[in-house]
C-alpha positions, -999 to +999 in steps of 0.1 A: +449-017+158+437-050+152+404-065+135+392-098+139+372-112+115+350-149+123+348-163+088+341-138+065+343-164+036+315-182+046+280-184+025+301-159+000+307-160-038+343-161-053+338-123-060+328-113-029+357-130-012+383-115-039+363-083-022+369-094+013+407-102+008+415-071-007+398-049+024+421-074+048+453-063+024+441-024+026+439-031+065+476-046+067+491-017+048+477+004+070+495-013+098+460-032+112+471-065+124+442-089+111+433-124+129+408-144+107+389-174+113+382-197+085+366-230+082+368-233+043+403-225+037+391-204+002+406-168+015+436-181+021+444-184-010+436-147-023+458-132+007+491-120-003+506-127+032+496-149+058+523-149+089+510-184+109+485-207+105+466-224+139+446-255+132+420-261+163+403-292+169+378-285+194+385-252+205+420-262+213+454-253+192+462-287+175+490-276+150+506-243+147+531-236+118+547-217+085+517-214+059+539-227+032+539-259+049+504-261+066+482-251+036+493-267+011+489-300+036+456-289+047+443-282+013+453-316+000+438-339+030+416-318+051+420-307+083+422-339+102+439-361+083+465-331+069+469-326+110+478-364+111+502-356+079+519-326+097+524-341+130+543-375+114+567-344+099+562-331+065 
């Protein structure tokens, strides 16, 4: 099984995405593998596991790594310049 979800943090309230993150944790323990799409970054951050992180800049794969190393970056600067950040080496 597998869901896909096209950035269900968007236009939502901190509750409602504390909501959201919990039905993508219910989904894992059930053994759903979950693929999410985010622009904002803000359900990252309520997600108890998170196994790789793709950053895409223009519909292509620019960065793919651990999410201990690419959030943190990509919270601090943004996507673009935490891409330029990540590809000198962190």
């Amino acid at each position: 099984k597998l869901a896909m979800l096209d950035e269900p943090d968007s236009g939502v309230d901190v509750e409602s995405i504390e909501v959201i993150a919990r039905v993508i944790e219910s989904l894992r323990s059930r053994g759903t593998g979950v693929i999410l799409v985010t622009h904002t970054g803000a359900i990252t951050e309520k997600l108890s596991r998170i196994d790789k992180v793709h950053i895409l800049i223009n519909g292509r794969i620019a960065y793919t790594g651990s999410p201990d190393v690419v959030l943190p970056v990509v919270f601090k600067f943004g996507f673009r310049k935490g891409l330029e950040v990540l590809s000198r080496g962190v």
